[in-house]
PyMOL Python script that loads the backbone (N, CA, C, O; Angstrom):
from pymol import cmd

cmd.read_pdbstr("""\
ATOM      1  N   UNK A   1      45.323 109.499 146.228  1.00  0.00           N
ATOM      2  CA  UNK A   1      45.206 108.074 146.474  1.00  0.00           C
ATOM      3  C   UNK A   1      44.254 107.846 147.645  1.00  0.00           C
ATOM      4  O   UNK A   1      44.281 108.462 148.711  1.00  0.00           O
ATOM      5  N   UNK A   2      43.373 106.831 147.282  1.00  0.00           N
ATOM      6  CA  UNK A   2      42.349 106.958 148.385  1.00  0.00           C
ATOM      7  C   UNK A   2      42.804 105.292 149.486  1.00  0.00           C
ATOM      8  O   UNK A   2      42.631 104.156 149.043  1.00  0.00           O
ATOM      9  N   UNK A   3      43.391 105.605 150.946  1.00  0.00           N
ATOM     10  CA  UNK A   3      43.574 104.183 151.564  1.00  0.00           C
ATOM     11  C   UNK A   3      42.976 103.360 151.285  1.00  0.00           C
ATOM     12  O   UNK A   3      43.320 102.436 150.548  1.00  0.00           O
ATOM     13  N   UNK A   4      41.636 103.556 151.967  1.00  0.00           N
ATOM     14  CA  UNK A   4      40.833 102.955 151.867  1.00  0.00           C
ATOM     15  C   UNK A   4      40.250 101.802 150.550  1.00  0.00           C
ATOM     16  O   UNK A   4      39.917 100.649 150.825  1.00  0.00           O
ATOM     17  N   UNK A   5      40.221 102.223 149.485  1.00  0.00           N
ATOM     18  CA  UNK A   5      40.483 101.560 148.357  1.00  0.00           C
ATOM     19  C   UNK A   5      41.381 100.823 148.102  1.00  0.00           C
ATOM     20  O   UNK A   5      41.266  99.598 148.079  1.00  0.00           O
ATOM     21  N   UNK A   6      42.231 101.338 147.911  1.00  0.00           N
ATOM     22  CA  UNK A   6      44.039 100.903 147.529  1.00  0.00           C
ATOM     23  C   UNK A   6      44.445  99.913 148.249  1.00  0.00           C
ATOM     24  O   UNK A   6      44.921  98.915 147.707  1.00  0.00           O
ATOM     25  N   UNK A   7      44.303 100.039 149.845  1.00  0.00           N
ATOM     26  CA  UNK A   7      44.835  99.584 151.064  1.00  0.00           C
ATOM     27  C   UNK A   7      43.905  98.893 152.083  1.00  0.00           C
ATOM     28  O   UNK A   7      44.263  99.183 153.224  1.00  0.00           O
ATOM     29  N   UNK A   8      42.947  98.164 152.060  1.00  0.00           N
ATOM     30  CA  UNK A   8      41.886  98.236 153.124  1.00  0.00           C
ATOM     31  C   UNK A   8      42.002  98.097 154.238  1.00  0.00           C
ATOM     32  O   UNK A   8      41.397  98.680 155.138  1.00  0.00           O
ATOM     33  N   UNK A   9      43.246  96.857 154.342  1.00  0.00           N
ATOM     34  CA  UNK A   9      44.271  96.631 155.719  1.00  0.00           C
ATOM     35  C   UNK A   9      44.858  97.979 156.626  1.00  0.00           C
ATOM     36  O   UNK A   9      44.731  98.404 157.774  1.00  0.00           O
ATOM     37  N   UNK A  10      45.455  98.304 155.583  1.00  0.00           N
ATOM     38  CA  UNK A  10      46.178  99.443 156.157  1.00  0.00           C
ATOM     39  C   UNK A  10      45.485 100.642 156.654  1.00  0.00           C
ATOM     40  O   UNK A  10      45.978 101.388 157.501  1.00  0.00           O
ATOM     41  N   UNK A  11      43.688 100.907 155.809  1.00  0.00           N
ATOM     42  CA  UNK A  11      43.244 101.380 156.579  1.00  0.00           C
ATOM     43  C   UNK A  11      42.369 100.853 157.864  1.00  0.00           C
ATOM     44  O   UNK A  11      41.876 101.622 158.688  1.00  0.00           O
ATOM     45  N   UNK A  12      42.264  99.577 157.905  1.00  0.00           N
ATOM     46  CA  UNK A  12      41.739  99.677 159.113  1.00  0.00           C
ATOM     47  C   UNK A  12      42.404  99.350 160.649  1.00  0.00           C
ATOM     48  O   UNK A  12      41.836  99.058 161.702  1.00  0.00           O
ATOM     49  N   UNK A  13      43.964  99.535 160.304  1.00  0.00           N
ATOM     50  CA  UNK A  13      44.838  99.631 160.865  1.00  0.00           C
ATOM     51  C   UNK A  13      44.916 101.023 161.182  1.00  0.00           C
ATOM     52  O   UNK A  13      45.038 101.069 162.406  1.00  0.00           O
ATOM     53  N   UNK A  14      44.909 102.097 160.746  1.00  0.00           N
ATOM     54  CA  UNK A  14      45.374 103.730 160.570  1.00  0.00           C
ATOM     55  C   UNK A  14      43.851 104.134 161.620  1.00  0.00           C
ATOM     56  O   UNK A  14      43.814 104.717 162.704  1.00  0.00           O
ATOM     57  N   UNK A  15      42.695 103.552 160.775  1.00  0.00           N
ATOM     58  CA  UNK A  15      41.668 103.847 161.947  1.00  0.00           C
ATOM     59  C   UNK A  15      41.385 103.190 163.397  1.00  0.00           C
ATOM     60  O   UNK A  15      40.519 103.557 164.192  1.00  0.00           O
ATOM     61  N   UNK A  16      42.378 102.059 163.573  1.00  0.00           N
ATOM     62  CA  UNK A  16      42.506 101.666 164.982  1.00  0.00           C
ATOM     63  C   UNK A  16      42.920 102.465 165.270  1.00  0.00           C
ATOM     64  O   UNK A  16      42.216 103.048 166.095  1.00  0.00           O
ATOM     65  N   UNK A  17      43.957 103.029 165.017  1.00  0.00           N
ATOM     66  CA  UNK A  17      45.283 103.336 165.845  1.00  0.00           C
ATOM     67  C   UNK A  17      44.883 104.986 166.267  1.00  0.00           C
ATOM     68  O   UNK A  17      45.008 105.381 167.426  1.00  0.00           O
ATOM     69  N   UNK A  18      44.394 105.864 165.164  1.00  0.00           N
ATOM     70  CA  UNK A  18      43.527 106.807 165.280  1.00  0.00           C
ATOM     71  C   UNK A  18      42.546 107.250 166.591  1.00  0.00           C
ATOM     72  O   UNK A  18      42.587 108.247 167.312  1.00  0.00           O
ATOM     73  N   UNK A  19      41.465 105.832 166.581  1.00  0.00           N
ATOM     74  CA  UNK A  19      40.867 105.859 167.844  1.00  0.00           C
ATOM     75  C   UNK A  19      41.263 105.414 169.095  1.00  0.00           C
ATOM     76  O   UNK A  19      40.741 106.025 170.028  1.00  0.00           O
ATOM     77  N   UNK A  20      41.928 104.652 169.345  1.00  0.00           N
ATOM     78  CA  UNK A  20      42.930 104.859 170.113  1.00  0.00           C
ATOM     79  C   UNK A  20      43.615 106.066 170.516  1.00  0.00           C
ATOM     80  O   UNK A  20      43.660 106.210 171.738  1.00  0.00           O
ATOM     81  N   UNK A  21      44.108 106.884 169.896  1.00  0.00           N
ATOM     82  CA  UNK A  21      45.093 107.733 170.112  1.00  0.00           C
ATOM     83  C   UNK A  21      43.563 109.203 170.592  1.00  0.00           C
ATOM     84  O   UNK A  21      43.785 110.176 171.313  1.00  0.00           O
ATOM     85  N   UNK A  22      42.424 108.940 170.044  1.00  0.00           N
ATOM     86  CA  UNK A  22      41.057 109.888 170.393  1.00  0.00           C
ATOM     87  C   UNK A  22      40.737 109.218 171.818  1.00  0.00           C
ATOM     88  O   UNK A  22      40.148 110.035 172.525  1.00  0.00           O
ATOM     89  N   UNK A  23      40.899 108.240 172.328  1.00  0.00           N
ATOM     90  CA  UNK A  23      40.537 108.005 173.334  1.00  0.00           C
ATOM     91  C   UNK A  23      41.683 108.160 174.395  1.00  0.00           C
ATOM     92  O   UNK A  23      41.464 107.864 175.570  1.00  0.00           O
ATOM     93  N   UNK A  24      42.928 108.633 173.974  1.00  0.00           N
ATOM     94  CA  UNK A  24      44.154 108.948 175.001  1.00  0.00           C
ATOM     95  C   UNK A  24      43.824 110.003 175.380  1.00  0.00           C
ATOM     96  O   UNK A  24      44.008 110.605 176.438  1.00  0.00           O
ATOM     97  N   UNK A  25      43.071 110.341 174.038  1.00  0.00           N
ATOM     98  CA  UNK A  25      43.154 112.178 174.118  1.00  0.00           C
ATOM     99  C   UNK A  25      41.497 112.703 175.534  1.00  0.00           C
ATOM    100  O   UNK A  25      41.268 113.479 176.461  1.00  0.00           O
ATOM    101  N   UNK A  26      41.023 111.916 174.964  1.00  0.00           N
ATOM    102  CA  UNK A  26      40.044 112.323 176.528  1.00  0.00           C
ATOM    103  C   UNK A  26      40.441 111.780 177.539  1.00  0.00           C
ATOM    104  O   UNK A  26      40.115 112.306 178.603  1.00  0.00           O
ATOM    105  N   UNK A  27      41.348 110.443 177.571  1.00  0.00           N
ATOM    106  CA  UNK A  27      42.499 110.253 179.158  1.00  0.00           C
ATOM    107  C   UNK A  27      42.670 111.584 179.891  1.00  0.00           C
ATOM    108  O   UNK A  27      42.283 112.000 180.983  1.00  0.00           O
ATOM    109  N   UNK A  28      43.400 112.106 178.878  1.00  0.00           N
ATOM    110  CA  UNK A  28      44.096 113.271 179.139  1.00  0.00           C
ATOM    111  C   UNK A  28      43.283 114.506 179.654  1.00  0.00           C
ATOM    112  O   UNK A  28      43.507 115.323 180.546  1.00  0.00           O
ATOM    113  N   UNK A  29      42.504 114.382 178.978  1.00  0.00           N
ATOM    114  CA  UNK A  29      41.073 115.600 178.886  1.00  0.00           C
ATOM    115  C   UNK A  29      41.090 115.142 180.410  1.00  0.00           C
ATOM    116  O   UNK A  29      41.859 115.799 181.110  1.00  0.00           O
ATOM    117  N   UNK A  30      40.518 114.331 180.922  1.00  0.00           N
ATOM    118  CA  UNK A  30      40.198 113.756 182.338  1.00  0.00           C
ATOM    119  C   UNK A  30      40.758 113.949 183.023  1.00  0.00           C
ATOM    120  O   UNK A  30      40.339 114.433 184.074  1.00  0.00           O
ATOM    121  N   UNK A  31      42.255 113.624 182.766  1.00  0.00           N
ATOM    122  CA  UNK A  31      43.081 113.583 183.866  1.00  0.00           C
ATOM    123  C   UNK A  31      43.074 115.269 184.268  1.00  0.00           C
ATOM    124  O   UNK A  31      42.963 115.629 185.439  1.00  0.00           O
ATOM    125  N   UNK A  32      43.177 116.006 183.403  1.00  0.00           N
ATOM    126  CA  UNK A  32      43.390 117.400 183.427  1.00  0.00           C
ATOM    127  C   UNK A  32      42.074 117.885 184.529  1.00  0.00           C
ATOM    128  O   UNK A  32      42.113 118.847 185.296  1.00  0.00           O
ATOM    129  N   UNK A  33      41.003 116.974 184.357  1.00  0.00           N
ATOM    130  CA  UNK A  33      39.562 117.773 184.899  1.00  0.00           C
ATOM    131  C   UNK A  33      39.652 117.085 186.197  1.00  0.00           C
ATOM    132  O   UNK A  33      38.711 117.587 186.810  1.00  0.00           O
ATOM    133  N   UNK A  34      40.134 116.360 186.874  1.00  0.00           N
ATOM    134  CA  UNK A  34      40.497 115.642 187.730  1.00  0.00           C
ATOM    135  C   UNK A  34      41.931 115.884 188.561  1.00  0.00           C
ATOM    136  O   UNK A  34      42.286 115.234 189.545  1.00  0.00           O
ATOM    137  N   UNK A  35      42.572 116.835 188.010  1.00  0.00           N
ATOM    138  CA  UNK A  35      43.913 117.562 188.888  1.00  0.00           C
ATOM    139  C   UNK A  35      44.833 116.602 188.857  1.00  0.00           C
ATOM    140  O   UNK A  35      45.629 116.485 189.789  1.00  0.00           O
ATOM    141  N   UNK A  36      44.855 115.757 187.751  1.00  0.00           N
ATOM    142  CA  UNK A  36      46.045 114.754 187.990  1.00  0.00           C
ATOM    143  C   UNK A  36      47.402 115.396 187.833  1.00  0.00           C
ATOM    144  O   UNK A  36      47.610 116.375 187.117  1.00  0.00           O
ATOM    145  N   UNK A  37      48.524 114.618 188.728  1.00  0.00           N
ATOM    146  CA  UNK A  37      49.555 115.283 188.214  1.00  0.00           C
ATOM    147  C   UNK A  37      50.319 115.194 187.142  1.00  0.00           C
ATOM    148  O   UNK A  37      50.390 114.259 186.346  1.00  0.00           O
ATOM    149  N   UNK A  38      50.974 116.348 187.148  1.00  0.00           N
ATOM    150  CA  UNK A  38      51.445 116.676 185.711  1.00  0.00           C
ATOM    151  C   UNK A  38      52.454 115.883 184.714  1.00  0.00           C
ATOM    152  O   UNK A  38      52.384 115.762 183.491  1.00  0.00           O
ATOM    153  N   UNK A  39      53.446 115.363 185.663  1.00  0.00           N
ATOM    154  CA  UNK A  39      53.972 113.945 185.151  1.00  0.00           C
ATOM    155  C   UNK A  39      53.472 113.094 184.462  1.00  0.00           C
ATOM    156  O   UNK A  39      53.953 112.767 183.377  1.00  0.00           O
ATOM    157  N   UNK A  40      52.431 112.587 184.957  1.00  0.00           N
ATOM    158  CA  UNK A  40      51.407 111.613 184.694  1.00  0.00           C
ATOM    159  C   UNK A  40      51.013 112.096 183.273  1.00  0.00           C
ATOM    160  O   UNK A  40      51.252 111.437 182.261  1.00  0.00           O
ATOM    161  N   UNK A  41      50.322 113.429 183.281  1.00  0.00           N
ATOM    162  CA  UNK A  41      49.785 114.014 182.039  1.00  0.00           C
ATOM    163  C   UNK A  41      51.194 113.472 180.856  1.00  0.00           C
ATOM    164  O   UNK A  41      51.435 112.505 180.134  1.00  0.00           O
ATOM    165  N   UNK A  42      51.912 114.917 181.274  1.00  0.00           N
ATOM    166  CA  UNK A  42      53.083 114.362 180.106  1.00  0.00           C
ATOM    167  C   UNK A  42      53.098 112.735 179.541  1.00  0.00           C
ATOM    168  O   UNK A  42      53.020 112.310 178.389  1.00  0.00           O
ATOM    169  N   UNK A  43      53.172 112.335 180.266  1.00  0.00           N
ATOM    170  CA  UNK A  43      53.667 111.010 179.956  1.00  0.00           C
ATOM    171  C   UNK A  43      52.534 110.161 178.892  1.00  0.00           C
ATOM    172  O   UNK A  43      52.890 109.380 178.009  1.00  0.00           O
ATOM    173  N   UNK A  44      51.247 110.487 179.183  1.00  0.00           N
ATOM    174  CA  UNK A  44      50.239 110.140 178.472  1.00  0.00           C
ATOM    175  C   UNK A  44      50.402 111.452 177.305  1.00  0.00           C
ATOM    176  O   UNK A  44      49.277 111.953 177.275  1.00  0.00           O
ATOM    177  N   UNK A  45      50.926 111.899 176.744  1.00  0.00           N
ATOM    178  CA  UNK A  45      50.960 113.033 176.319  1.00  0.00           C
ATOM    179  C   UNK A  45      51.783 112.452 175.116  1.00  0.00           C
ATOM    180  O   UNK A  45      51.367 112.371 173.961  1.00  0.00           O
ATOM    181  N   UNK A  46      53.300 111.972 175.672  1.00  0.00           N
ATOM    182  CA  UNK A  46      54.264 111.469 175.342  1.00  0.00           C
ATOM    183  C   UNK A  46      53.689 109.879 174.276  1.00  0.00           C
ATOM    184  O   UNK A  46      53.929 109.602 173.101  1.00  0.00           O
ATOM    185  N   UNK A  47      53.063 109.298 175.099  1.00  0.00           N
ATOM    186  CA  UNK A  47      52.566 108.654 174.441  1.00  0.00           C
ATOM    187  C   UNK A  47      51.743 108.578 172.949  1.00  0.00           C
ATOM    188  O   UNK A  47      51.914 107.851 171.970  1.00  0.00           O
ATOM    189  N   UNK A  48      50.469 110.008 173.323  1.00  0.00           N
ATOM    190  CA  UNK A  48      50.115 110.136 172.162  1.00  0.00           C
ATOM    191  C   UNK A  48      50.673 110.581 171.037  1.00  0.00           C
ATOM    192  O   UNK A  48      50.183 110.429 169.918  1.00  0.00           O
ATOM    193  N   UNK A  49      51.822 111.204 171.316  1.00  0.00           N
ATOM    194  CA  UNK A  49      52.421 112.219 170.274  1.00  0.00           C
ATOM    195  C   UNK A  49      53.452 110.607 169.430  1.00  0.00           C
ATOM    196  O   UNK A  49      53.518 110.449 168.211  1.00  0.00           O
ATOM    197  N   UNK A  50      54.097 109.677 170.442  1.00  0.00           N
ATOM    198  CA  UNK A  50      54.247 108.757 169.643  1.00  0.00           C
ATOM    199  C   UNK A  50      53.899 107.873 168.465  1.00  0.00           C
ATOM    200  O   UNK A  50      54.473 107.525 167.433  1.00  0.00           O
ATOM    201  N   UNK A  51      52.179 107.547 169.305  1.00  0.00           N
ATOM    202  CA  UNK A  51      51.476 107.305 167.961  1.00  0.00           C
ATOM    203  C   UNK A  51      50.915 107.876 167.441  1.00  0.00           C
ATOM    204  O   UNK A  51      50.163 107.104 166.846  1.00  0.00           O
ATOM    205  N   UNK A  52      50.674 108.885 167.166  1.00  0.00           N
ATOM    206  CA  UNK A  52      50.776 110.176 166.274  1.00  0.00           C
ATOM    207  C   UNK A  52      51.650 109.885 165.250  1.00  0.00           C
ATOM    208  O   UNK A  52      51.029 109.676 164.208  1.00  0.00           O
ATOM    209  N   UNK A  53      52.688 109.802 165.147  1.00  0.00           N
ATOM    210  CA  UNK A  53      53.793 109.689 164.525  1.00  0.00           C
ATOM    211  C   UNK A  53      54.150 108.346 163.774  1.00  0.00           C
ATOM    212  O   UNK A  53      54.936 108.152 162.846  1.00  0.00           O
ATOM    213  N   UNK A  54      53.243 107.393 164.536  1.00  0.00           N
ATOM    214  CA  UNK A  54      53.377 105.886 163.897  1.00  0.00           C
ATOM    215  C   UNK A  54      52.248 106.254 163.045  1.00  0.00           C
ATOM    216  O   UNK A  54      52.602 106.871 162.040  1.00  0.00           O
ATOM    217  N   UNK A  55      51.600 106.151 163.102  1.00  0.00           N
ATOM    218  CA  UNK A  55      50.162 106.832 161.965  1.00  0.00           C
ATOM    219  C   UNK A  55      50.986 107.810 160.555  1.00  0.00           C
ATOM    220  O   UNK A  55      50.571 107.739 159.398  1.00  0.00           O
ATOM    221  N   UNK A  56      51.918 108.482 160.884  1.00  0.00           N
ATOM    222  CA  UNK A  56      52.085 109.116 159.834  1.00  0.00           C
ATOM    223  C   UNK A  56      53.192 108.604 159.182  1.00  0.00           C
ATOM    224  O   UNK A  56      53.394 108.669 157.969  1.00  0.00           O
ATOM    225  N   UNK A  57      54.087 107.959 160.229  1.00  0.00           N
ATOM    226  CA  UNK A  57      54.862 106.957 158.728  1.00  0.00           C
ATOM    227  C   UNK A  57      54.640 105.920 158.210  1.00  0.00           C
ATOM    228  O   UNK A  57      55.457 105.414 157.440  1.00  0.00           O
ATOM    229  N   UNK A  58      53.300 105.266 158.553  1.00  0.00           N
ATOM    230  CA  UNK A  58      52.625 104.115 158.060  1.00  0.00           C
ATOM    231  C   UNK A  58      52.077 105.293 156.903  1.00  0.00           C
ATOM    232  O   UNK A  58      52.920 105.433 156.017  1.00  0.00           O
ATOM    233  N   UNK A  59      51.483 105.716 156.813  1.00  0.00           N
ATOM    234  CA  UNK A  59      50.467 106.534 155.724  1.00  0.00           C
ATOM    235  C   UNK A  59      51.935 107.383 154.722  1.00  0.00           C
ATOM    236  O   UNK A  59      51.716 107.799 153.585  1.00  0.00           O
ATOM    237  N   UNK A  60      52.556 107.442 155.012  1.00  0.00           N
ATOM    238  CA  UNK A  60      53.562 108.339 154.594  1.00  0.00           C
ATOM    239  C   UNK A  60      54.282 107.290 153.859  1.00  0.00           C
ATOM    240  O   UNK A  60      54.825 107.574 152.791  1.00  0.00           O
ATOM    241  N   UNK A  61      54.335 106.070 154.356  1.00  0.00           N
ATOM    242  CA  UNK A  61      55.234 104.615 153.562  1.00  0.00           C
ATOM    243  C   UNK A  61      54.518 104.203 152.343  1.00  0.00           C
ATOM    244  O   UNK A  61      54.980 104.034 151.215  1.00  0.00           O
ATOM    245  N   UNK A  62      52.598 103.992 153.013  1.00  0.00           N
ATOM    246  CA  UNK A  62      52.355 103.748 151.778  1.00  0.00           C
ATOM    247  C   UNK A  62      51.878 104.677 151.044  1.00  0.00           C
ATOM    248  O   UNK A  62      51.148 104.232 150.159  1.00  0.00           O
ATOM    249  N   UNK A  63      52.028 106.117 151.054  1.00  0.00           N
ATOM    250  CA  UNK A  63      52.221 106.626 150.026  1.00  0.00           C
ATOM    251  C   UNK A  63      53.470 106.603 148.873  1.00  0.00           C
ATOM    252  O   UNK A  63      53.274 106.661 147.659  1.00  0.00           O
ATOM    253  N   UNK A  64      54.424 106.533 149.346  1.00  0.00           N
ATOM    254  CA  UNK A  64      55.499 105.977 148.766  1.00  0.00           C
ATOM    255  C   UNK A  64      56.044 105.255 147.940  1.00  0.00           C
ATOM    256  O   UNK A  64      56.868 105.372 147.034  1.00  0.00           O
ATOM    257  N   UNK A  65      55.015 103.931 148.735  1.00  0.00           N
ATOM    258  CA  UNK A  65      54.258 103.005 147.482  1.00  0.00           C
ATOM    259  C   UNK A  65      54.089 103.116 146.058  1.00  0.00           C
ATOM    260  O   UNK A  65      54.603 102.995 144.947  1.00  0.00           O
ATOM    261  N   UNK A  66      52.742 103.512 146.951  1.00  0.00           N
ATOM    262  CA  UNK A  66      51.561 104.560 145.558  1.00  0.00           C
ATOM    263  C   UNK A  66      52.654 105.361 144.868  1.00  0.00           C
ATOM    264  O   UNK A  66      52.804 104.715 143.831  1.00  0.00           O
ATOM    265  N   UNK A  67      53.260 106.085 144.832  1.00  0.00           N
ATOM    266  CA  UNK A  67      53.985 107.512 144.048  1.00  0.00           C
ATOM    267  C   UNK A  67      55.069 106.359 143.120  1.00  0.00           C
ATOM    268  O   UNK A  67      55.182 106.374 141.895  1.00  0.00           O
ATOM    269  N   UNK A  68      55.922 105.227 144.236  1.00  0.00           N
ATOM    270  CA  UNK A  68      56.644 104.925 142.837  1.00  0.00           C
ATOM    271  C   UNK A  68      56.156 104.047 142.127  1.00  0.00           C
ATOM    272  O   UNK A  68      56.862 103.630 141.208  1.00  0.00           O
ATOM    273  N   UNK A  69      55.279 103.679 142.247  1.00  0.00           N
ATOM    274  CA  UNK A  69      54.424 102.258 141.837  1.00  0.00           C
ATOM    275  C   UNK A  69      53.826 102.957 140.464  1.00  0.00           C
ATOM    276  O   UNK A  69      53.646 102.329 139.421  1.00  0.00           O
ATOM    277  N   UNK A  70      53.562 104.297 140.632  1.00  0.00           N
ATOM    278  CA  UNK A  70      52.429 105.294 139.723  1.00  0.00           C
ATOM    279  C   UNK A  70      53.411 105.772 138.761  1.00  0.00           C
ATOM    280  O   UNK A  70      52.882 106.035 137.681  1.00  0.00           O
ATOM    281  N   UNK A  71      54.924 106.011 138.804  1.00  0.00           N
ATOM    282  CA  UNK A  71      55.993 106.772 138.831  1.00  0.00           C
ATOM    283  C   UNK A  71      56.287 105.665 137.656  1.00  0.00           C
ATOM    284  O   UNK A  71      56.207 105.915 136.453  1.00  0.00           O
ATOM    285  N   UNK A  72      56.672 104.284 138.272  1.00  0.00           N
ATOM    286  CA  UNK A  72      57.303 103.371 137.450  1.00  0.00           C
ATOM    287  C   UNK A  72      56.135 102.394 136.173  1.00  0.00           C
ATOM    288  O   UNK A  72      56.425 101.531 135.344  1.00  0.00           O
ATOM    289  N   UNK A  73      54.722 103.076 136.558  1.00  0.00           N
ATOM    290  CA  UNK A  73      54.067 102.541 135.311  1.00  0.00           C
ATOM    291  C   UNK A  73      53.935 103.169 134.151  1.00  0.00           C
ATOM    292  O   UNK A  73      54.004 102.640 133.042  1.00  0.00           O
ATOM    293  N   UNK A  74      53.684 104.652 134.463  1.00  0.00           N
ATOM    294  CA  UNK A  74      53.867 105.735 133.604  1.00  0.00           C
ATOM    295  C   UNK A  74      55.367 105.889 132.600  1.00  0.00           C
ATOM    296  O   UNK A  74      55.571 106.558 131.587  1.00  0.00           O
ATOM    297  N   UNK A  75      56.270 104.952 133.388  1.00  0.00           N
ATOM    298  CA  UNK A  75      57.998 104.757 132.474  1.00  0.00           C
ATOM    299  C   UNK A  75      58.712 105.891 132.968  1.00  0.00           C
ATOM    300  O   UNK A  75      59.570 106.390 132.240  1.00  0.00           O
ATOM    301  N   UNK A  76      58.407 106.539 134.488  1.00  0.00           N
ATOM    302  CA  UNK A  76      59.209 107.216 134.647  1.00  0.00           C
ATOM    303  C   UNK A  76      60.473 107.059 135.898  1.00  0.00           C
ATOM    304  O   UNK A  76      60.453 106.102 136.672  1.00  0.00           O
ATOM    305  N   UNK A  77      61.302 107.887 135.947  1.00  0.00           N
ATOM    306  CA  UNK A  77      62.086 107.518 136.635  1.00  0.00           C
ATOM    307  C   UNK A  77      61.697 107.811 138.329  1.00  0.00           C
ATOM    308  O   UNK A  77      61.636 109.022 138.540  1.00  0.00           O
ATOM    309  N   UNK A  78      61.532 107.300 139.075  1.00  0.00           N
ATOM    310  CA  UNK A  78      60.986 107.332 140.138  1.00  0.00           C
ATOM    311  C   UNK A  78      61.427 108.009 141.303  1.00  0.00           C
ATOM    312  O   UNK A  78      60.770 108.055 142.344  1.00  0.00           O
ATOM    313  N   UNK A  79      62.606 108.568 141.124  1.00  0.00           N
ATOM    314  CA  UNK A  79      63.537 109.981 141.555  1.00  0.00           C
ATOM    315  C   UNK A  79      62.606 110.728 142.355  1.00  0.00           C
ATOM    316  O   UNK A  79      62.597 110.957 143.564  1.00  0.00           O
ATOM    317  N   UNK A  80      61.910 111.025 141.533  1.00  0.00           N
ATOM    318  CA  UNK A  80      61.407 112.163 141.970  1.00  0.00           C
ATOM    319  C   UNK A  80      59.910 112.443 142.334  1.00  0.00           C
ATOM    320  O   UNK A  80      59.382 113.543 142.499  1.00  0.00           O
ATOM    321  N   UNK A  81      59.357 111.227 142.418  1.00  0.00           N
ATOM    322  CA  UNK A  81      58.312 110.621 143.864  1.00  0.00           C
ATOM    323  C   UNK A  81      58.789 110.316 145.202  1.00  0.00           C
ATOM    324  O   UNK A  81      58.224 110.301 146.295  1.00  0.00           O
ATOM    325  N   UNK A  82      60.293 110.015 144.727  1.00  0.00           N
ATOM    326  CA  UNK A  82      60.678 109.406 146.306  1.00  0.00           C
ATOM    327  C   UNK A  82      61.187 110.824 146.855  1.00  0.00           C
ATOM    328  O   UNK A  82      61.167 110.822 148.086  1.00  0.00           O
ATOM    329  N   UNK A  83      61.576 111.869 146.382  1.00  0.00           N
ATOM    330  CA  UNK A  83      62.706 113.018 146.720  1.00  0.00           C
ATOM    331  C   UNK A  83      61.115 113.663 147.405  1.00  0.00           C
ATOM    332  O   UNK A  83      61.306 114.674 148.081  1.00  0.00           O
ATOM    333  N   UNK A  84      59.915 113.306 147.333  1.00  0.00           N
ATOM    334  CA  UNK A  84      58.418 113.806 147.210  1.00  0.00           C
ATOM    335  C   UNK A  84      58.202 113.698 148.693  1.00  0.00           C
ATOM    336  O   UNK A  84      57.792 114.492 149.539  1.00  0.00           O
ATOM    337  N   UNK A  85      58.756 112.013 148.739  1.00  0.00           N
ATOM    338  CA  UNK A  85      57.882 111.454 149.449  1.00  0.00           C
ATOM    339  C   UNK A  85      58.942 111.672 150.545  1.00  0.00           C
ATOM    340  O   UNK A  85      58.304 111.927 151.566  1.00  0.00           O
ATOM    341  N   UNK A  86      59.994 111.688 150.759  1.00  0.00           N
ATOM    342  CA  UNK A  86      61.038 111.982 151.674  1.00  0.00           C
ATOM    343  C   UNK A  86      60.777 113.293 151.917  1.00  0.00           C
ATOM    344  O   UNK A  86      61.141 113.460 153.081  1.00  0.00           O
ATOM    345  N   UNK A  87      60.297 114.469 151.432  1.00  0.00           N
ATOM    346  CA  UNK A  87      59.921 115.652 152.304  1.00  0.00           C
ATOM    347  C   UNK A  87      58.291 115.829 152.984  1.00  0.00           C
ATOM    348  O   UNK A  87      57.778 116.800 153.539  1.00  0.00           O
ATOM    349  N   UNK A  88      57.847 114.721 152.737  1.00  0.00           N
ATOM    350  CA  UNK A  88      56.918 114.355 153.585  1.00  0.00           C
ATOM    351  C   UNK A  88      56.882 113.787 154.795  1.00  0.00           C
ATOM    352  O   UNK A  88      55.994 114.006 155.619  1.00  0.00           O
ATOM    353  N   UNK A  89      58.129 112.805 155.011  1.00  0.00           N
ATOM    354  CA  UNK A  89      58.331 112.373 155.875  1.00  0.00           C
ATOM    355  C   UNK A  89      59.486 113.363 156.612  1.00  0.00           C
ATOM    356  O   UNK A  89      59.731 112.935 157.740  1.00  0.00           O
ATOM    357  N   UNK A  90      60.053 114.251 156.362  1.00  0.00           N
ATOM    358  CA  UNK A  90      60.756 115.501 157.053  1.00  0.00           C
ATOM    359  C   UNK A  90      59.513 116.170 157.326  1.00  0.00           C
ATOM    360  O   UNK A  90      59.461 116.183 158.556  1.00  0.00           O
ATOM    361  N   UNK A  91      58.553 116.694 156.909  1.00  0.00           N
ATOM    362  CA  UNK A  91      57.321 117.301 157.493  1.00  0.00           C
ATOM    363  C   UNK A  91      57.022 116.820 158.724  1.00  0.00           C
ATOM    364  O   UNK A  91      57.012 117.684 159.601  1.00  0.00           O
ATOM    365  N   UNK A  92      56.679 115.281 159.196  1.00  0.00           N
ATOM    366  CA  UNK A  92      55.923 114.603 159.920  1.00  0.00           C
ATOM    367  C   UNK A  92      56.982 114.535 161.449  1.00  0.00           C
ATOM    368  O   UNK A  92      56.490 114.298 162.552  1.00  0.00           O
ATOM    369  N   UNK A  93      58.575 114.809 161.216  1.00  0.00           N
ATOM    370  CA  UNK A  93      59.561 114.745 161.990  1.00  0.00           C
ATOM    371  C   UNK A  93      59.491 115.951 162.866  1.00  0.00           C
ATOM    372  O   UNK A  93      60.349 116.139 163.729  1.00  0.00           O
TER     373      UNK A  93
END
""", "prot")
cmd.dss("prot")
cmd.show_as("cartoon", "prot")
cmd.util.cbc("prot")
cmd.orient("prot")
């Protein structure tokens, strides 16, 4: 399933949030080249790994979507897109 197509919102939501989370990441880079303390790091650290994680159950939801949406046109029982899509989202945990 391609976002971008399917979703255009959602991707240009996934690519905010993305660059954002690339520009924490040279925060961090900085802070590190700059001797900040380590608290500080974590915490920006903490942060990214959060949205990290919002990124992947947004993309992980609407895949979910997609699988039973694809699941229930085809006439099938949709069981077993979601049992799919729920060990995807145990992956991302």
């Amino acid at each position: 399933m391609n976002i971008k197509e399917k979703n255009p919102a959602l991707y240009e939501d996934l690519m905010r949030r993305l660059k954002r989370i690339e520009g924490q990441a040279r925060g961090v880079q900085r802070m590190l080249e700059e001797g900040q303390d380590c608290e500080q790091i974590l915490i920006q650290l903490g942060a990214m790994k959060s949205a990290i994680n919002r990124v992947g159950m947004k993309a992980a939801a609407c895949n979910m979507g997609h699988q039973v949406t694809e699941a229930l046109k085809r006439g099938e029982d949709p069981t077993e897109a979601v049992d799919q899509v729920i060990e995807q989202f145990i992956k991302l945990g």
